[in-house]
C-alpha positions as CSV (number, residue, x, y, z in Angstrom):
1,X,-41.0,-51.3,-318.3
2,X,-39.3,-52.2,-314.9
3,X,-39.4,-49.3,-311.9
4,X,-36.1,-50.3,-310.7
5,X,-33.2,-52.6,-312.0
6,X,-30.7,-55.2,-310.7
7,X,-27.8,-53.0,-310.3
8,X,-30.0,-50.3,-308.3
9,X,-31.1,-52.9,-306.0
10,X,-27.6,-54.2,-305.4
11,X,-25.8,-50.8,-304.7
12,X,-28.7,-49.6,-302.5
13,X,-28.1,-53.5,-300.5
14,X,-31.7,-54.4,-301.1
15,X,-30.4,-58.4,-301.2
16,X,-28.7,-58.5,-297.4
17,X,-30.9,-61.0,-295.2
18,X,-30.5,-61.9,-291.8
19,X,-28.5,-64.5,-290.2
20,X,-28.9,-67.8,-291.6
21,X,-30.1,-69.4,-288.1
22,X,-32.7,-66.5,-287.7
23,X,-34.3,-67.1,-290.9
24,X,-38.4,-67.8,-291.4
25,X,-38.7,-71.0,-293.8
26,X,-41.9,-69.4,-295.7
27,X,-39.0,-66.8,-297.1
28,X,-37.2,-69.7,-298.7
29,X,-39.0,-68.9,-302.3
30,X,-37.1,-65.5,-302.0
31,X,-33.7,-66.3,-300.7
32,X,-31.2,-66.7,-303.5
33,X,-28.0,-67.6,-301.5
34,X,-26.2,-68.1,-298.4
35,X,-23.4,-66.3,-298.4
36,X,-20.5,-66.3,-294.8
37,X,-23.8,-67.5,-292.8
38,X,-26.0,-64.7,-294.3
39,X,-28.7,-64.8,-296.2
40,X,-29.0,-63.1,-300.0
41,X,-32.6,-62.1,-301.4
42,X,-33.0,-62.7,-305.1
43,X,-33.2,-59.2,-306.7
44,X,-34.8,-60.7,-309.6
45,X,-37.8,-61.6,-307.2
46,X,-37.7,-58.2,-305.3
47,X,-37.6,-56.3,-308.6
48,X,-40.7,-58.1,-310.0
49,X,-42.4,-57.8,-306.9
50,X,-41.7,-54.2,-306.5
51,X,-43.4,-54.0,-310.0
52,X,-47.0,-55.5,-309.0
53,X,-47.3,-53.5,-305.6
54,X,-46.0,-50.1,-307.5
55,X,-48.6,-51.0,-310.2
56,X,-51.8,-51.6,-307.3
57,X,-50.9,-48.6,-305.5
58,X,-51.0,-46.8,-308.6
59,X,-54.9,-47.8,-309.2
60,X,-55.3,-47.6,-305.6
61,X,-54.3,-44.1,-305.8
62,X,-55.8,-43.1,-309.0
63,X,-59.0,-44.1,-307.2
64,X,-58.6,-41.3,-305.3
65,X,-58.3,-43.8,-302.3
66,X,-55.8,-43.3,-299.0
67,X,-52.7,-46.0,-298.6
68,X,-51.3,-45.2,-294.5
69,X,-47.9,-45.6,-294.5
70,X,-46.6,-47.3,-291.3
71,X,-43.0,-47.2,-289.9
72,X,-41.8,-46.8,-286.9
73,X,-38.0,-48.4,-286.3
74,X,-35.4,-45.5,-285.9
75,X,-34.0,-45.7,-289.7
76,X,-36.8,-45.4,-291.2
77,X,-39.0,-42.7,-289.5
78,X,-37.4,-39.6,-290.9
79,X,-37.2,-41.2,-294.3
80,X,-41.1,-42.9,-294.2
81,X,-42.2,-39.4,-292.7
82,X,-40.4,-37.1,-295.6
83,X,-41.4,-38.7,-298.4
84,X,-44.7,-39.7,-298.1
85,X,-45.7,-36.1,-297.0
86,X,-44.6,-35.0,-300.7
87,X,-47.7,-37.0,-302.2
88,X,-50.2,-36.7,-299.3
89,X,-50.8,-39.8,-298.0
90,X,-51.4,-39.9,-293.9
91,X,-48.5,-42.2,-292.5
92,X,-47.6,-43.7,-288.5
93,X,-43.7,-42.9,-287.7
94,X,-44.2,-42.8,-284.0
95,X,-45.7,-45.9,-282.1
96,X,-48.9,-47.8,-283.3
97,X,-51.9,-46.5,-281.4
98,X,-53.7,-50.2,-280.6
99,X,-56.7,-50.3,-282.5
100,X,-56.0,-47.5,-285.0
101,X,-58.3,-49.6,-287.7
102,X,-59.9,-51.7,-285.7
103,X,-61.1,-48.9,-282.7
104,X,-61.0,-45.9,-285.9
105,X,-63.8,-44.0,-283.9
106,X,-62.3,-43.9,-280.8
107,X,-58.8,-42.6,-282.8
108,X,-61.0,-39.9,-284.6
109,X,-62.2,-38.6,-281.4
110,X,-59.0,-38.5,-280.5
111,X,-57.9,-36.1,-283.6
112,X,-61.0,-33.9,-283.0
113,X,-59.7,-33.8,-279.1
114,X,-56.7,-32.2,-280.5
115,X,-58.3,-29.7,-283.3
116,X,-60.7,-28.6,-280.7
117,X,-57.8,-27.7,-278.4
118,X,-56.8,-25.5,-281.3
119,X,-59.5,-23.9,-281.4
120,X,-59.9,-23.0,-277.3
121,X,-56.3,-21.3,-279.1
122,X,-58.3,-19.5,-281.2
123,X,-61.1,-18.2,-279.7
124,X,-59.5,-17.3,-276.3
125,X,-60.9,-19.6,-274.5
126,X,-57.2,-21.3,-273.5
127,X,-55.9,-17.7,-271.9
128,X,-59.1,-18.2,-269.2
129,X,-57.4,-21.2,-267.2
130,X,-54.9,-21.4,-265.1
131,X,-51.4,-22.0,-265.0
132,X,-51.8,-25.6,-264.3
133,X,-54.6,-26.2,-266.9
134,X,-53.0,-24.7,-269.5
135,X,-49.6,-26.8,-268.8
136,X,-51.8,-29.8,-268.9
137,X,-53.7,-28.7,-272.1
138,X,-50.6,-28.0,-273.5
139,X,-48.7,-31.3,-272.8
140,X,-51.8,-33.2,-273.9
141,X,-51.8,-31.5,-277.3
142,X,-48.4,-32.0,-278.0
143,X,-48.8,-35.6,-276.9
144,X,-51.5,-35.8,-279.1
145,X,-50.0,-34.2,-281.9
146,X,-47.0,-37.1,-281.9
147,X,-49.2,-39.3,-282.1
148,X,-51.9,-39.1,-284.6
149,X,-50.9,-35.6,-286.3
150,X,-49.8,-37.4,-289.5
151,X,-53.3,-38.8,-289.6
152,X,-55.5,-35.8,-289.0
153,X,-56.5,-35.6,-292.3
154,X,-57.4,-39.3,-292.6
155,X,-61.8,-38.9,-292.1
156,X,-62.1,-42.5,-292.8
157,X,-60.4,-46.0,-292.9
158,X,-57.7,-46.6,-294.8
159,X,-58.1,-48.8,-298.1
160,X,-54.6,-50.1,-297.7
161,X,-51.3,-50.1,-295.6
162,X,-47.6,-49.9,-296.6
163,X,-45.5,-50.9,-293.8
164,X,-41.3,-51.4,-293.3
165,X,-40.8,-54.8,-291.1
166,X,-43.8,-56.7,-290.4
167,X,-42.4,-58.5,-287.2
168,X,-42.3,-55.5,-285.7
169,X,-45.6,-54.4,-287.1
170,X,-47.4,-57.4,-286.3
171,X,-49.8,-55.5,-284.5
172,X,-51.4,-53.2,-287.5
173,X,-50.7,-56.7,-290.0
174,X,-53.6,-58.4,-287.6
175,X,-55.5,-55.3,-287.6
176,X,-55.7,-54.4,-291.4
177,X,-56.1,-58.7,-291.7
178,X,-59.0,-58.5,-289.4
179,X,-60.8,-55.9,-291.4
180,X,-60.0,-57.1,-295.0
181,X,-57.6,-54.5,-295.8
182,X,-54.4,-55.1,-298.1
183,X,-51.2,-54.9,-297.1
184,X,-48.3,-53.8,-299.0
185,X,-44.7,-54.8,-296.9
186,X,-41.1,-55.0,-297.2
187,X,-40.6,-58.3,-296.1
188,X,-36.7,-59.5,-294.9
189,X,-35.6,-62.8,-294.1
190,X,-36.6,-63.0,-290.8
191,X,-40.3,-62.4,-291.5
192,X,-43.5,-63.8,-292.4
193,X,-44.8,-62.9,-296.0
194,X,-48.0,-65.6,-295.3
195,X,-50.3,-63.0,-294.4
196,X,-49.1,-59.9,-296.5
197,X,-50.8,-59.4,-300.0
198,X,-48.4,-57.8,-301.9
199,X,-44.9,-58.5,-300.0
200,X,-41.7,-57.1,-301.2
201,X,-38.4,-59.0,-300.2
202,X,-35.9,-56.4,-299.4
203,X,-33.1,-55.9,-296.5
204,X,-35.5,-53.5,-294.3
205,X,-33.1,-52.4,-291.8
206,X,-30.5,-51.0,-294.0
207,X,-32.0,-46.5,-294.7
208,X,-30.7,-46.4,-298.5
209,X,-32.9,-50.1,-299.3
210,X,-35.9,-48.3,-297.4
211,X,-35.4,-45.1,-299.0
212,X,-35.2,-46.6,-302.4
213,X,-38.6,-48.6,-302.6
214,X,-40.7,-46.5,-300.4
215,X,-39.5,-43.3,-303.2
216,X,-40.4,-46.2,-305.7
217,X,-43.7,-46.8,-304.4
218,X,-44.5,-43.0,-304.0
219,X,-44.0,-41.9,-307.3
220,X,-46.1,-45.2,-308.6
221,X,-48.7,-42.9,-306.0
222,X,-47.8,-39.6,-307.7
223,X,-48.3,-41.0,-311.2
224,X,-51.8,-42.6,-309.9
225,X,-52.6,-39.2,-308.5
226,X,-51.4,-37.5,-311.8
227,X,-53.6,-39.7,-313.5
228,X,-56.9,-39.2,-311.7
229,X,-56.5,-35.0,-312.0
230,X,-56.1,-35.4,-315.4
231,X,-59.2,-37.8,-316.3
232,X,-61.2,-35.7,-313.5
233,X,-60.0,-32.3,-316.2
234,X,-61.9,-34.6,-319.0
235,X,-64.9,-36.4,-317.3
236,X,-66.4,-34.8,-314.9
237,X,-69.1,-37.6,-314.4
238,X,-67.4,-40.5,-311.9
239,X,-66.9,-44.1,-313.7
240,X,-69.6,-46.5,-313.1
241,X,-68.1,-49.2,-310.8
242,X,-69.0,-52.5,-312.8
243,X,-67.0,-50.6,-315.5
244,X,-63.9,-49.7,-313.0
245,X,-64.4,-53.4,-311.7
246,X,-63.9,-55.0,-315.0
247,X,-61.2,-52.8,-316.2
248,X,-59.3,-53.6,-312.5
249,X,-59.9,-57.5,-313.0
250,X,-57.6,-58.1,-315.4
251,X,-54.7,-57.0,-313.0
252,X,-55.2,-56.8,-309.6
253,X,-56.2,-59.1,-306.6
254,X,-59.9,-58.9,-305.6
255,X,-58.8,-57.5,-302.1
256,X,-57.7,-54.4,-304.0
257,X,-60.7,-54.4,-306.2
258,X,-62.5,-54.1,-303.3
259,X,-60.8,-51.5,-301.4
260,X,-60.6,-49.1,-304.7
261,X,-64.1,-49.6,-305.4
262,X,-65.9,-49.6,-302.2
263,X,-69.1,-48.0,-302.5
264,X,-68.8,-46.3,-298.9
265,X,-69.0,-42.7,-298.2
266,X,-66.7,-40.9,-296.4
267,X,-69.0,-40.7,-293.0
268,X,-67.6,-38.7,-289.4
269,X,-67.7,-40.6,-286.4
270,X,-70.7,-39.9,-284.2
271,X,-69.6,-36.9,-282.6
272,X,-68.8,-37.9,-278.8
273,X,-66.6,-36.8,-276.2
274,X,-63.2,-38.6,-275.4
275,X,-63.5,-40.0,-271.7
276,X,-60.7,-40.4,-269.5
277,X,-59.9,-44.1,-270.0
278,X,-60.0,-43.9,-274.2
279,X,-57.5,-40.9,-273.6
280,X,-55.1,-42.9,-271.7
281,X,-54.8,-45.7,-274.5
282,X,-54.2,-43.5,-277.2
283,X,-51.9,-40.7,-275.5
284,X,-49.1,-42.4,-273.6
285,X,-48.6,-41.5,-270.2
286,X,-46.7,-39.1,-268.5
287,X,-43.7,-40.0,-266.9
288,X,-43.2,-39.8,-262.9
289,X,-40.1,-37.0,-263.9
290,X,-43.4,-35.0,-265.9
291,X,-45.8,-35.2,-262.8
292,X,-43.1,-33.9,-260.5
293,X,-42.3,-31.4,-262.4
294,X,-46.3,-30.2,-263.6
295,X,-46.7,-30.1,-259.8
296,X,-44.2,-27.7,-258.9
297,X,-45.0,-25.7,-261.5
């Protein structure tokens, strides 16, 4: 049975495209219409495609696997951020830390930088420093926190990536490309489906066409996750993989296989201090107005 239907699609204004002169001419297999010198995205093609990704991130879930959830234009922060929370998946709302998958260790460091702040909270250690230091602390933590709080959780690489407008996420498509990792994408008119593996033709600039498949996507997640407590409840013992591998051919793409069947353990990054250079990519930096202001403090 379909996830979503034409008439859902069509109120929520999933089928609006771009301007006709800003179109990309690998989305033609999608476009349906032109239409006062706008393009129109056949639902018929979104609502199948919605379909296969719901049904991948499903297994991908089920595997007890993480999918990072990456959006950062205004509209669809609030809505990425709320909703993906609900089923526990680690998601990027703010900007794209360069080399999030690509440079993971450095990122990880970065998340232990912040939980062992915390703990100088904890154990008194923060109400030894000065006034200065603990501005400074403070300001880095919360910079920190912006950053890569939705992520803490995430020990190891991701084994795929949802993400709303891939032109403007071009960045984390090369990454997750680089390493082998599937991406799952709204794709509009404007953009490049070429290099997404599961793309989903849909108006993603309008909130209520965002809100609708990424809540479409998520419960295909919460039924996966449903799913895996309940066999977990019956068989303790975990599947053998060529069995999980030959169940999964029949309807996935091997890159999915892959990613919900690798073998690898969850491992830590060597455990190393962050110098002052890898802070500064990750955490932006302070503006001129914050300097001033730290230093008349």
């Amino acid at each position: 049975m379909s996830r979503t239907n034409f008439n859902e699609l069509l109120e929520a204004g999933v089928h609006f495209g771009h301007l006709k002169r800003k179109w990309n001419p690998a989305m033609a297999p999608y476009i349906f219409m032109e239409r006062n010198g706008i393009h129109i995205i056949d639902l018929e093609k979104t609502a199948v495609k919605i379909d296969e990704a719901a049904s991948a991130m499903k297994h991908i879930a089920r595997s007890g696997k993480k999918i990072l959830f990456v959006a950062t234009k205004k509209q669809a922060k609030e809505i990425v951020a709320d909703r993906v929370k609900q089923v526990n998946m680690p998601y990027v709302v703010e900007r794209w830390p360069g080399g999030m998958l690509t440079n993971f260790p450095t990122i990880r460091k970065a998340v232990k930088k912040m939980s062992s702040i915390d703990k100088m909270a904890a154990d008194g250690t923060f109400s030894n420093l000065s006034k200065r230091e603990k501005l400074q602390v403070t300001r880095q933590r919360a910079k920190l926190e912006k950053t890569l709080g939705s992520i803490a959780d995430l020990t190891r690489l991701p084994s795929a990536l949802f993400i709303v407008d891939v032109s403007k996420e071009h960045i984390a498509v090369r990454e997750a490309k680089r390493l082998g990792i599937p991406v799952f994408a709204m794709v509009d008119t404007n953009s490049d489906p070429s290099d997404i593996d599961f793309p989903i033709p849909a108006n993603d600039d309008a909130s209520k066409s965002i809100s609708l498949i990424v809540d479409l996507l998520c419960k295909a997640i919460e039924e996966g996750l449903n799913e895996r407590k309940l066999e977990k409840d019956k068989e303790p013992a975990m599947k053998d993989k060529k069995v999980m591998r030959k169940e999964l051919e029949k309807d996935l793409p091997s890159s999915v296989i892959e990613a919900i069947v690798d073998e690898d353990d969850e491992v830590e990054p060597e455990e190393e201090l962050l110098d002052e250079t890898e802070e500064d990519e990750i955490v932006a930096e302070e503006s001129e107005e914050e300097a001033t202001e730290g230093e008349e403090e």
